[in-house]
MIROPA-180860 format. One record per residue (C-alpha): residue number from 1; residue in three letters; x, y, z. Coordinates in nm, 4 decimals. Example, Ala and Ser with C-alpha at 12.3 -4.5 7.8 and 13.67 -1.06 7.14 Angstrom:
! MIROPA-180860
(1; "ALA"; (1.2300; -0.4500; 0.7800))
(2; "SER"; (1.3670; -0.1060; 0.7140))
***
This chain:
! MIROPA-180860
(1; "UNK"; (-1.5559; 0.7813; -2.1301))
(2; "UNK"; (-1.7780; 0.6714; -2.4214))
(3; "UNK"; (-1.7296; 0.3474; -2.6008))
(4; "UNK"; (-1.7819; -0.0082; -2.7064))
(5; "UNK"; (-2.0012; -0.2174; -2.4167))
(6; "UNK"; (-1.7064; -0.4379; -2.2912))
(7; "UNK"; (-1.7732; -0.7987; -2.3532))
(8; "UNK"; (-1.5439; -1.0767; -2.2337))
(9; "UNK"; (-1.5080; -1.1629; -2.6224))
(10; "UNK"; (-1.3512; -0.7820; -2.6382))
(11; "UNK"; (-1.1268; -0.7951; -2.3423))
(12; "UNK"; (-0.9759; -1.1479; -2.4598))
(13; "UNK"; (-0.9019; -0.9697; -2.8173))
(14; "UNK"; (-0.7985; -0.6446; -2.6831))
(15; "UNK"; (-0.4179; -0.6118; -2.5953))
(16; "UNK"; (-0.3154; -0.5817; -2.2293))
(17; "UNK"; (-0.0078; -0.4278; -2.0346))
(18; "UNK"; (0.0888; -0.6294; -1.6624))
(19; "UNK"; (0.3005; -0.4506; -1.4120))
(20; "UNK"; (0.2099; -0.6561; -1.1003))
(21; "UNK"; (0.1973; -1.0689; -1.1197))
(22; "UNK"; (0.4356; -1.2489; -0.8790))
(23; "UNK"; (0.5788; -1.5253; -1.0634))
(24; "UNK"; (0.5448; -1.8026; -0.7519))
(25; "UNK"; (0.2141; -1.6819; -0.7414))
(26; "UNK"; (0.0961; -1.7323; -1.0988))
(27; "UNK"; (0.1830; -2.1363; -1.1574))
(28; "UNK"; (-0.0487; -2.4208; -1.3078))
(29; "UNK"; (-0.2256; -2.6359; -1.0461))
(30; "UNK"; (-0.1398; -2.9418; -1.2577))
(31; "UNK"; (0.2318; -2.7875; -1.2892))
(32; "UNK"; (0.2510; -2.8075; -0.8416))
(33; "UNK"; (0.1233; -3.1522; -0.8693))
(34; "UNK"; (0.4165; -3.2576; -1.1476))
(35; "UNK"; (0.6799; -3.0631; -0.9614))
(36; "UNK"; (0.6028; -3.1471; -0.5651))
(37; "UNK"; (0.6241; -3.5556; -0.7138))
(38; "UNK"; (0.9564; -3.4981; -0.8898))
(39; "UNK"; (1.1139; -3.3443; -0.5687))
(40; "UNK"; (0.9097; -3.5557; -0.3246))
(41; "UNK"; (0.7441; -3.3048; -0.1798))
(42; "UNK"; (0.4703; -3.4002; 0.0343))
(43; "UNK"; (0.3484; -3.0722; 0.2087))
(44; "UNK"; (0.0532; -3.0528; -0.0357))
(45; "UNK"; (-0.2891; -3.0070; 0.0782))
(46; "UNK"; (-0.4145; -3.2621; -0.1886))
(47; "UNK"; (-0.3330; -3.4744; -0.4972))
(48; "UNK"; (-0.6468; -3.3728; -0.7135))
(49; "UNK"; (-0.5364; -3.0977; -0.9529))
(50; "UNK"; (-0.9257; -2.9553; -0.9695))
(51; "UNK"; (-0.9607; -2.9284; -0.5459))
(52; "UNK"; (-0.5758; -2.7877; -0.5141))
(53; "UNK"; (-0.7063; -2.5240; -0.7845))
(54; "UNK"; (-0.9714; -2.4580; -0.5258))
(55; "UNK"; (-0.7494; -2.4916; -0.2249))
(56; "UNK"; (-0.4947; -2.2245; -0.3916))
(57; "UNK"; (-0.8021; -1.9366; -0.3850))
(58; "UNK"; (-0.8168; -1.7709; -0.0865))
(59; "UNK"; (-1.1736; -1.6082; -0.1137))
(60; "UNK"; (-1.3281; -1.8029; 0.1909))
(61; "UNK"; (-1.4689; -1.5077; 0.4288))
(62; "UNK"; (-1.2829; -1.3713; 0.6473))
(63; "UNK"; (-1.0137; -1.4620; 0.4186))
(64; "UNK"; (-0.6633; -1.2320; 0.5039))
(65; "UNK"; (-0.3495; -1.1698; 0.4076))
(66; "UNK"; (-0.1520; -1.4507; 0.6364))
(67; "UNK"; (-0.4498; -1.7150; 0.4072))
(68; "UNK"; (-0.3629; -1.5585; 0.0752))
(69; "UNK"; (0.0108; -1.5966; 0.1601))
(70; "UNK"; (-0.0309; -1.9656; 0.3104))
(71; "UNK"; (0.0084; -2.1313; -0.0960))
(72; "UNK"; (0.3107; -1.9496; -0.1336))
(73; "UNK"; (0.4829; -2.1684; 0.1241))
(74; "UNK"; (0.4037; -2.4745; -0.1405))
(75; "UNK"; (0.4784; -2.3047; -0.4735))
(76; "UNK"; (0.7836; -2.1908; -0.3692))
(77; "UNK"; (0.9072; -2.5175; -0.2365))
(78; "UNK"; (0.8552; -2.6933; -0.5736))
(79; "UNK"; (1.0968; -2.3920; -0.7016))
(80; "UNK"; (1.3967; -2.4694; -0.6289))
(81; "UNK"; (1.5793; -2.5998; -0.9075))
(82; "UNK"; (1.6621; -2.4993; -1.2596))
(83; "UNK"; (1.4828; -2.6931; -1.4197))
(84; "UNK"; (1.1369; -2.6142; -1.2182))
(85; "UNK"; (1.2240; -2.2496; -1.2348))
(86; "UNK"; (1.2812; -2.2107; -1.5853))
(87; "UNK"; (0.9310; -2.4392; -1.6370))
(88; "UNK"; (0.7367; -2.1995; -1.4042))
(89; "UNK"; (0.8755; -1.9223; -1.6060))
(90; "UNK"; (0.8352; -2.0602; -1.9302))
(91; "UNK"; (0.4097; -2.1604; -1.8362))
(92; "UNK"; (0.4055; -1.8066; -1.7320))
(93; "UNK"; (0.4738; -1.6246; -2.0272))
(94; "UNK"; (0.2710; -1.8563; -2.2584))
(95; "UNK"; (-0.0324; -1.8726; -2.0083))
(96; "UNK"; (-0.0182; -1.4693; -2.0249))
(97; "UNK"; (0.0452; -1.4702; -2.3732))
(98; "UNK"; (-0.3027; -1.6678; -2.4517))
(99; "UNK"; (-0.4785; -1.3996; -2.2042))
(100; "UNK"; (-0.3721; -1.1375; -2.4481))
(101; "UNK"; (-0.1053; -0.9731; -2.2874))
(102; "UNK"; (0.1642; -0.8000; -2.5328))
(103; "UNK"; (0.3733; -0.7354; -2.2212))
(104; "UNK"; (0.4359; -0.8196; -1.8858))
(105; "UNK"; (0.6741; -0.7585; -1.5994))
(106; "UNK"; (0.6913; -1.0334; -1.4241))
(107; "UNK"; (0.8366; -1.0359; -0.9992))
(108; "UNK"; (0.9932; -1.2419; -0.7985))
(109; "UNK"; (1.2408; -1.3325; -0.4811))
(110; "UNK"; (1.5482; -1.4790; -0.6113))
(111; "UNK"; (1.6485; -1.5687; -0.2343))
(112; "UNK"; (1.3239; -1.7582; -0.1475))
(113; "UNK"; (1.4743; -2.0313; -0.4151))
(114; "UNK"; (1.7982; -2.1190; -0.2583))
(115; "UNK"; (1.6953; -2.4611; -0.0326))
(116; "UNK"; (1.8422; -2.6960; -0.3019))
(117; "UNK"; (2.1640; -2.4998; -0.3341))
(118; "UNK"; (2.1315; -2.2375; -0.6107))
(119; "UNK"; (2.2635; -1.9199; -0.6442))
(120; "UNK"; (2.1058; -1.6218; -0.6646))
(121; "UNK"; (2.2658; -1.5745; -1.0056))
(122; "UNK"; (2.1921; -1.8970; -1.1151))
(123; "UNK"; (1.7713; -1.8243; -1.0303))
(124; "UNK"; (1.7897; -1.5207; -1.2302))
(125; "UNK"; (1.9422; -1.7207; -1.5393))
(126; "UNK"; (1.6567; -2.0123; -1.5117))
(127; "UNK"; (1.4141; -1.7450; -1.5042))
(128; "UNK"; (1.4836; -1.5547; -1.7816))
(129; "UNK"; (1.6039; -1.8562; -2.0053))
(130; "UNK"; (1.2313; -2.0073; -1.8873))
(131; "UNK"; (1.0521; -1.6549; -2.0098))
(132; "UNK"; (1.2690; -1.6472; -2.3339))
(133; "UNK"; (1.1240; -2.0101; -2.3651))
(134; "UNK"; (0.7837; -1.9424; -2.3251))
(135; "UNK"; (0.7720; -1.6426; -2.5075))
(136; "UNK"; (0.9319; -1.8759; -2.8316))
(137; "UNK"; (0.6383; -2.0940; -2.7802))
(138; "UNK"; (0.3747; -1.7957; -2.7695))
(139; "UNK"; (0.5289; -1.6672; -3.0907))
(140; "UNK"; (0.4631; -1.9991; -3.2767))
(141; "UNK"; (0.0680; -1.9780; -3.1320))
(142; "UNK"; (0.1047; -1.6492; -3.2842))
(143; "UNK"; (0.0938; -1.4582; -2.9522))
(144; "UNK"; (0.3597; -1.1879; -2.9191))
(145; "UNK"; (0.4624; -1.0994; -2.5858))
(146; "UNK"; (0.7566; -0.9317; -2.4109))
(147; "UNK"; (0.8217; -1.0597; -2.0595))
(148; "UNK"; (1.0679; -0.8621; -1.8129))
(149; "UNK"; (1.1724; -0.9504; -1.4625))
(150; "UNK"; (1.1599; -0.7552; -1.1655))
(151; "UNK"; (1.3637; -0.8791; -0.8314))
(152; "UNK"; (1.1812; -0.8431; -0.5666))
(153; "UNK"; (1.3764; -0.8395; -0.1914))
(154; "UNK"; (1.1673; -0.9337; 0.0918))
(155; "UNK"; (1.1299; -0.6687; 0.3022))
(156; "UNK"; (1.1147; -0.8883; 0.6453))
(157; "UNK"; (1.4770; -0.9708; 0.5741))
(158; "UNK"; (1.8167; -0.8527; 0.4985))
(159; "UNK"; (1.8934; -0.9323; 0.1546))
(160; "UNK"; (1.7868; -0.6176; -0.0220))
(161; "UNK"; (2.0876; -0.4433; -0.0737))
(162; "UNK"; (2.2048; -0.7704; -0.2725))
(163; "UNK"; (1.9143; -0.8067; -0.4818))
(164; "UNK"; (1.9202; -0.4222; -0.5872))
(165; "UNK"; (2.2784; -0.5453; -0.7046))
(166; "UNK"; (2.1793; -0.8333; -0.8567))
(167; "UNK"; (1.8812; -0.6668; -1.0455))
(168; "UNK"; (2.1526; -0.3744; -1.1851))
(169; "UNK"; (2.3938; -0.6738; -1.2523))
(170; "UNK"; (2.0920; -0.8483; -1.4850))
(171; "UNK"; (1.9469; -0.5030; -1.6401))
(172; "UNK"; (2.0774; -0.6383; -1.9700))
(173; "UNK"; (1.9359; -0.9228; -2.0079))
(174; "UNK"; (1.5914; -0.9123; -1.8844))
(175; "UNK"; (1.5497; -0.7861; -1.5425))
(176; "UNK"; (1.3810; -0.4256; -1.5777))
(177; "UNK"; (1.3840; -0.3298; -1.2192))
(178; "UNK"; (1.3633; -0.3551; -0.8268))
(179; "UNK"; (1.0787; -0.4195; -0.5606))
(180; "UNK"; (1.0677; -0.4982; -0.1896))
(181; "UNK"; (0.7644; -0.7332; -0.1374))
(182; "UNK"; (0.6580; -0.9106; 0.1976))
(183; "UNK"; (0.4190; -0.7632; 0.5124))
(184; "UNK"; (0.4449; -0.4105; 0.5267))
(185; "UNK"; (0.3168; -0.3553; 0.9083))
(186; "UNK"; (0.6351; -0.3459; 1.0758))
(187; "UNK"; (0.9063; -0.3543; 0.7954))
(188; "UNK"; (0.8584; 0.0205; 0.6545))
(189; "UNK"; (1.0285; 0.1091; 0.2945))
(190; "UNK"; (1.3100; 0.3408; 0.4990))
(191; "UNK"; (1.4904; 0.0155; 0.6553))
(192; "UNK"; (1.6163; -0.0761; 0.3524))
(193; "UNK"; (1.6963; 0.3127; 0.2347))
(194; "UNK"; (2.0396; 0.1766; 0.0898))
(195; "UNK"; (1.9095; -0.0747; -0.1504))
(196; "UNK"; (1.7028; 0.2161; -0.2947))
(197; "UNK"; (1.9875; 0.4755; -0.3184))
(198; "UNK"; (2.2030; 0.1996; -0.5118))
(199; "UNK"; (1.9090; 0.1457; -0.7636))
(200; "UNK"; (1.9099; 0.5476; -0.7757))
(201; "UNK"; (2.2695; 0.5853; -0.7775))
(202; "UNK"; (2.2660; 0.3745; -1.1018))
(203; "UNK"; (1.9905; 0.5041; -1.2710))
(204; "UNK"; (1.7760; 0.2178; -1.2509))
(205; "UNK"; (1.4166; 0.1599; -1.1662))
(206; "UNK"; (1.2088; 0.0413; -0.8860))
(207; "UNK"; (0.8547; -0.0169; -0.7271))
(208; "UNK"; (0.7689; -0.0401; -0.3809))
(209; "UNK"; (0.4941; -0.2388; -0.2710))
(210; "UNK"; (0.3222; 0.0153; -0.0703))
(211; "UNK"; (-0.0624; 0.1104; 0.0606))
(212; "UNK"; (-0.2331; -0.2346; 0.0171))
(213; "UNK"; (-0.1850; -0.3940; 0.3764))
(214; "UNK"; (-0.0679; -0.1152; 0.5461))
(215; "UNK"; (-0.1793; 0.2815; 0.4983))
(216; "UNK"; (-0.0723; 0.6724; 0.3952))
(217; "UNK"; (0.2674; 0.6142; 0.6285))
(218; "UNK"; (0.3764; 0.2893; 0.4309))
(219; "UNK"; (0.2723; 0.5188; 0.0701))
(220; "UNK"; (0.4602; 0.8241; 0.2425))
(221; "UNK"; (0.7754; 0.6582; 0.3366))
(222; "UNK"; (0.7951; 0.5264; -0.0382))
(223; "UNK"; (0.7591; 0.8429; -0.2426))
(224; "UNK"; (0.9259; 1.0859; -0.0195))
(225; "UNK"; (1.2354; 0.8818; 0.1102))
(226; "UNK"; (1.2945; 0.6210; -0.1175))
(227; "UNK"; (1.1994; 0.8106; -0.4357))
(228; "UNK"; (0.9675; 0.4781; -0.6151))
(229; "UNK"; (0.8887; 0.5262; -0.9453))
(230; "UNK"; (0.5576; 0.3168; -0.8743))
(231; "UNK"; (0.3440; 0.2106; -0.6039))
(232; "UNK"; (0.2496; -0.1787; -0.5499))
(233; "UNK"; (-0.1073; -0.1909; -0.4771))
(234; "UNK"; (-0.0928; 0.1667; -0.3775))
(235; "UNK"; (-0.4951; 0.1592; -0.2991))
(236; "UNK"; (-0.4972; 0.2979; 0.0722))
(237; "UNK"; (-0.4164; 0.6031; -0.1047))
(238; "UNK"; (-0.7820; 0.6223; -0.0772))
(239; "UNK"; (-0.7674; 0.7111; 0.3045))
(240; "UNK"; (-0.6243; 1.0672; 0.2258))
(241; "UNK"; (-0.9083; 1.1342; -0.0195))
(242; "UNK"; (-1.2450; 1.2557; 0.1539))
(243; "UNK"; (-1.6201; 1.2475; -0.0181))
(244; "UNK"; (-1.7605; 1.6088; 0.0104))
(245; "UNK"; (-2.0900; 1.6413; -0.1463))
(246; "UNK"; (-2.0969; 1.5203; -0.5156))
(247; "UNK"; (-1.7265; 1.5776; -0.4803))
(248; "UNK"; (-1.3833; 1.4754; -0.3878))
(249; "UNK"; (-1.1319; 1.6467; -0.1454))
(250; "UNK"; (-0.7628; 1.5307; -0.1842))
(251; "UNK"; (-0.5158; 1.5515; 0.0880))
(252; "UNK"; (-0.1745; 1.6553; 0.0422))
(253; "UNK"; (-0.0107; 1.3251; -0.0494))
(254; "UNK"; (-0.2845; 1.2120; -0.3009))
(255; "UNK"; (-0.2631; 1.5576; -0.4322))
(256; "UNK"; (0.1145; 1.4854; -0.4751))
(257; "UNK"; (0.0620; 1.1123; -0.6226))
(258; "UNK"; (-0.1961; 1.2221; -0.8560))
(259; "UNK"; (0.0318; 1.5102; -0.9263))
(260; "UNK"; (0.3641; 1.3850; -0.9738))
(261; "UNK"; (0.1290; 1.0946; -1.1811))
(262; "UNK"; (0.3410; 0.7945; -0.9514))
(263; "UNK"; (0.1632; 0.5077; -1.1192))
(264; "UNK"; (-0.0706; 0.2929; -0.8714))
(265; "UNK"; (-0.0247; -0.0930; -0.9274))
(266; "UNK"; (-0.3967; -0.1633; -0.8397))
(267; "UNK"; (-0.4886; -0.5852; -0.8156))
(268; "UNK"; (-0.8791; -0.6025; -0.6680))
(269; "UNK"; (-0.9051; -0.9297; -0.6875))
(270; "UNK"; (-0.5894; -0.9649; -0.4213))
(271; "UNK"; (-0.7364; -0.7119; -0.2500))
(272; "UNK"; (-1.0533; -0.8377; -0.1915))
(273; "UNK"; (-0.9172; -1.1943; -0.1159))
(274; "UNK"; (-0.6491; -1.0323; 0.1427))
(275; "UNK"; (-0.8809; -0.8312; 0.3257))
(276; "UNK"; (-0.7689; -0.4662; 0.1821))
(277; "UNK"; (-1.0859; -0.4221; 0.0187))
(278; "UNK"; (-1.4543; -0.5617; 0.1066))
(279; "UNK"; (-1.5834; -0.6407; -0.2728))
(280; "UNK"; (-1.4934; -0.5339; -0.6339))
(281; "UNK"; (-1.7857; -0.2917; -0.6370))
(282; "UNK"; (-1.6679; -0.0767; -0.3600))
(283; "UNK"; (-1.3588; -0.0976; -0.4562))
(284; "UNK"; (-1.1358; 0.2199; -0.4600))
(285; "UNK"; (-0.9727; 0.1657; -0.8178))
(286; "UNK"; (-1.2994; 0.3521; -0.9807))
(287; "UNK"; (-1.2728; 0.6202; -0.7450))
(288; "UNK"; (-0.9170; 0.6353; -0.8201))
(289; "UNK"; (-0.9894; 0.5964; -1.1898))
(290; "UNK"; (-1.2514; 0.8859; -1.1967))
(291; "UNK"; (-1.0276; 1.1095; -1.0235))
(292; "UNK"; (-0.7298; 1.0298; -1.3189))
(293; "UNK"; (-0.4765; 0.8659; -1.1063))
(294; "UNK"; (-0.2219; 0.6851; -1.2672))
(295; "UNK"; (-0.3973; 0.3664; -1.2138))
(296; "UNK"; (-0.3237; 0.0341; -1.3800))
(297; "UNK"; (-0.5319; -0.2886; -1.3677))
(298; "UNK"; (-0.3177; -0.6226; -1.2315))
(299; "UNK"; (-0.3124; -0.9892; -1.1183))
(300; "UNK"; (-0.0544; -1.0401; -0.8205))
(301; "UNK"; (-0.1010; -1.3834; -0.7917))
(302; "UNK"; (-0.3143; -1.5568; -1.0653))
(303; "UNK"; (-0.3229; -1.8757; -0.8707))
(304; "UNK"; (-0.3640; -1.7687; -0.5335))
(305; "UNK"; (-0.7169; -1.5817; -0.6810))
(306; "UNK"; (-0.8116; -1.7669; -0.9383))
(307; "UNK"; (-0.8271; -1.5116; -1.2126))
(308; "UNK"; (-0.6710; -1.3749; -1.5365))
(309; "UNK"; (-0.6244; -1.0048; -1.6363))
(310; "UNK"; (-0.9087; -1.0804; -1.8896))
(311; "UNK"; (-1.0980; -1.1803; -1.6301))
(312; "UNK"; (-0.9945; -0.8694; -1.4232))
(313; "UNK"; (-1.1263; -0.6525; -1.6569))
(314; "UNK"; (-1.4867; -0.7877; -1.6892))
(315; "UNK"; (-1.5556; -0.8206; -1.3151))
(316; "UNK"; (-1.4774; -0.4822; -1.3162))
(317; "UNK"; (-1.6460; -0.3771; -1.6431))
(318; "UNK"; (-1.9501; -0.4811; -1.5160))
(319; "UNK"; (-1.9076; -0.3516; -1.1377))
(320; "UNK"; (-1.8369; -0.0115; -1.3218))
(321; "UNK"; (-1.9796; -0.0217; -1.6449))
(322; "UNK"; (-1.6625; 0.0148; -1.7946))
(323; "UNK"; (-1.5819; 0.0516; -2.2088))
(324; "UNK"; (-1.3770; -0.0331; -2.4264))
(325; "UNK"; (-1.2060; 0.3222; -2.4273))
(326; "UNK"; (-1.1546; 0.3082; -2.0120))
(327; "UNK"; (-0.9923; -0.0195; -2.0668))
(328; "UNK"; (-0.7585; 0.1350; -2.3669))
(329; "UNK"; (-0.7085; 0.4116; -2.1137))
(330; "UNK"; (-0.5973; 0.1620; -1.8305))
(331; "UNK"; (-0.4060; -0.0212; -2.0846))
(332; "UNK"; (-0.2053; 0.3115; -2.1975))
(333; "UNK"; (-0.1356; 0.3906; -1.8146))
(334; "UNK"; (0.0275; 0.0657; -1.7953))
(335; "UNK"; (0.2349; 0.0876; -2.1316))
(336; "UNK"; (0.3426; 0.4563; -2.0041))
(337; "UNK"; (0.4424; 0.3557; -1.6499))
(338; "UNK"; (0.6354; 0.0156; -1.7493))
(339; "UNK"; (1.0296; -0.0193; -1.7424))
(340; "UNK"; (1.0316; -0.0452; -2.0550))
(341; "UNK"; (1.3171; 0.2033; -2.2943))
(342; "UNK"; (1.1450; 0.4900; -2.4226))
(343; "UNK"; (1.1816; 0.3996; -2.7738))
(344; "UNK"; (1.0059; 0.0647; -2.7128))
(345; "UNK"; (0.7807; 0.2043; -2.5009))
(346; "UNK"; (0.6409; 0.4048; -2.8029))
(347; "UNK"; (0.6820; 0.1380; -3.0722))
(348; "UNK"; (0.4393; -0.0785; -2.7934))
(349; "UNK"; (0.1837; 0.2079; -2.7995))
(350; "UNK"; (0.1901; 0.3368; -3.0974))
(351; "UNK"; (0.2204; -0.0273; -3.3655))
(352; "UNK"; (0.0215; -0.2559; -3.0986))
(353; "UNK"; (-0.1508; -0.0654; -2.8869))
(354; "UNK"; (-0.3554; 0.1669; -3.0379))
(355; "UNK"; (-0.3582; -0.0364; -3.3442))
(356; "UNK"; (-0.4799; -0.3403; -3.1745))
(357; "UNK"; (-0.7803; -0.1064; -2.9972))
(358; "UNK"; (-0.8852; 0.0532; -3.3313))
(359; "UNK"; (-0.9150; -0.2505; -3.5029))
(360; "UNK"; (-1.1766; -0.3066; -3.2128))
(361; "UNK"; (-1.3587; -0.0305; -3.2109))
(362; "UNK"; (-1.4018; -0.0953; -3.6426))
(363; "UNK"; (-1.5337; -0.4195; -3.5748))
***
């Protein structure tokens, strides 16, 4: 595509769409440190906001996925009340707000915040009181955002069928849809086949992390048997895509994914950090990209990597030589594959969207 050179002053101005960001994976350094001394929590690797910003990114080499989960066990801990939640939530929105981000589904485990005696009810309600917060305070910066939940089961227990439940019983009021989430080698999509036929069964919507840590069966298992709308990650779709010549040779199931247009949920950053991928500029999302996937361009854990979905953009703008009208493109994926009602949906693209893009390319 032709275009604008992107330059980080573009990206920041330019209106973005997030699918993937984990919400315990997204908080303040600063916001650990003030939570972990309210609740007396002592597991933390250090005291100094600046080195536990450093501590959090898990970019070392040889870095893996059992590093890049190792902060989790701290953020989570500091999440176990109301209060915390809804402040986690509430940072969240505004922090993604001031990145430029017009919306944003944002996941999470209700049952990973139950130590300090919460329901899983009362979880949902801090988080979604905290995003309506946040996104209150955006609007007075003059940032307008919409933030959505998605409830995320972990897939190594045997809570899902619950959480699908839960996520139905909250589709009103802010939750937009359902995810398992956790290691995929060992705990396929099919073992938790009823969760998914609920969320069917009820016309709801759901995304399967799928294809980052784990390969085609893991991406297999989640389109053909439990029928996901999306794909988490979705990259190892790669492996059933073969280089012949100048060309590219699809297999049956990326035929089918690029097909069907199941929307891939691409983070490089994670990717890179976690082992799935060796660098940005051999990663598979411009590969993906060239060969018009549904891809999308995401986060997963802002803290855990250190980055922003501005900053996303211009590591790969420049691995890529991206413009500005392959990051509208990217941008429209997103806004076409979100939960989102139809009618919003368009109002989205068509009054902030493609406004917000054309007002670029003018100036």
């Amino acid at each position: 595509m032709s275009g604008p050179t992107l330059t980080r002053e573009i990206i920041e101005r330019a209106p973005k769409v997030l699918l993937h960001e984990h919400l315990d994976g997204g908080l303040r350094p600063q916001t650990v440190l003030d939570l972990a001394s309210e609740d007396h929590y002592e597991g933390l690797p250090t005291h100094d906001s600046a080195e536990l910003r450093e501590w959090f990114i898990a970019d070392t080499p040889g870095s893996d996925l059992v590093r890049y989960l190792e902060g989790f066990r701290h953020t989570t801990a500091v999440m176990q009340s109301k209060d915390h939640l809804e402040r986690v939530a509430s940072e969240s929105a505004l922090d993604l707000a001031r990145d430029g981000i017009v919306y944003a589904e944002v996941r999470f485990a209700p049952e990973l915040h139950l130590q300090r005696g919460l329901t899983l009810d009362e979880v949902v309600e801090a988080v979604l009181a905290g995003f309506a917060h946040g996104t209150q305070q955006a609007a007075l910066e003059g940032k307008h955002i919409v933030v959505r939940a998605i409830l995320s089961a972990m897939r190594q227990a045997n809570e899902s069928e619950e959480i699908a439940a839960l996520a139905i019983s909250f589709r009103d009021h802010g939750v937009c849809g359902f995810d398992i989430a956790g290691p995929e080698d060992g705990f396929p999509p099919t073992e938790h086949l009823r969760a998914f036929h609920l969320i069917q069964r009820e016309n709801f919507h759901m995304t399967i992390h799928a294809g980052e840590a784990f390969g085609l069966p893991s991406i297999w298992e989640a389109v053909q048997f439990c029928d996901a709308e999306r794909l988490g990650h979705g990259v190892r779709i790669v492996d059933d895509i073969k280089k012949v010549g100048d060309s590219f040779e699809l297999g049956r199931l990326a035929q089918y994914v690029r097909d069907r247009r199941i929307p891939l949920e691409v983070c490089p950053t994670s990717n890179v950090h976690t082992g799935a991928a060796k660098s940005i500029a051999t990663h598979p999302i411009e590969i993906l990209r060239a060969l018009r996937f549904r891809v999308t361009l995401n986060t997963d854990n802002r803290l855990m990597s250190g980055i922003t979905l501005s900053s996303e953009f211009e590591k790969c703008a420049h691995a890529f030589n991206w413009s500005l009208a392959d990051m509208e493109w990217l941008t429209l994926n997103a806004a076409k594959s979100s939960f989102y009602p139809f009618d919003e949906r368009l109002a989205l693209i068509n009054r902030v969207i493609k406004p917000g893009y054309a007002a670029l390319r003018a100036s």
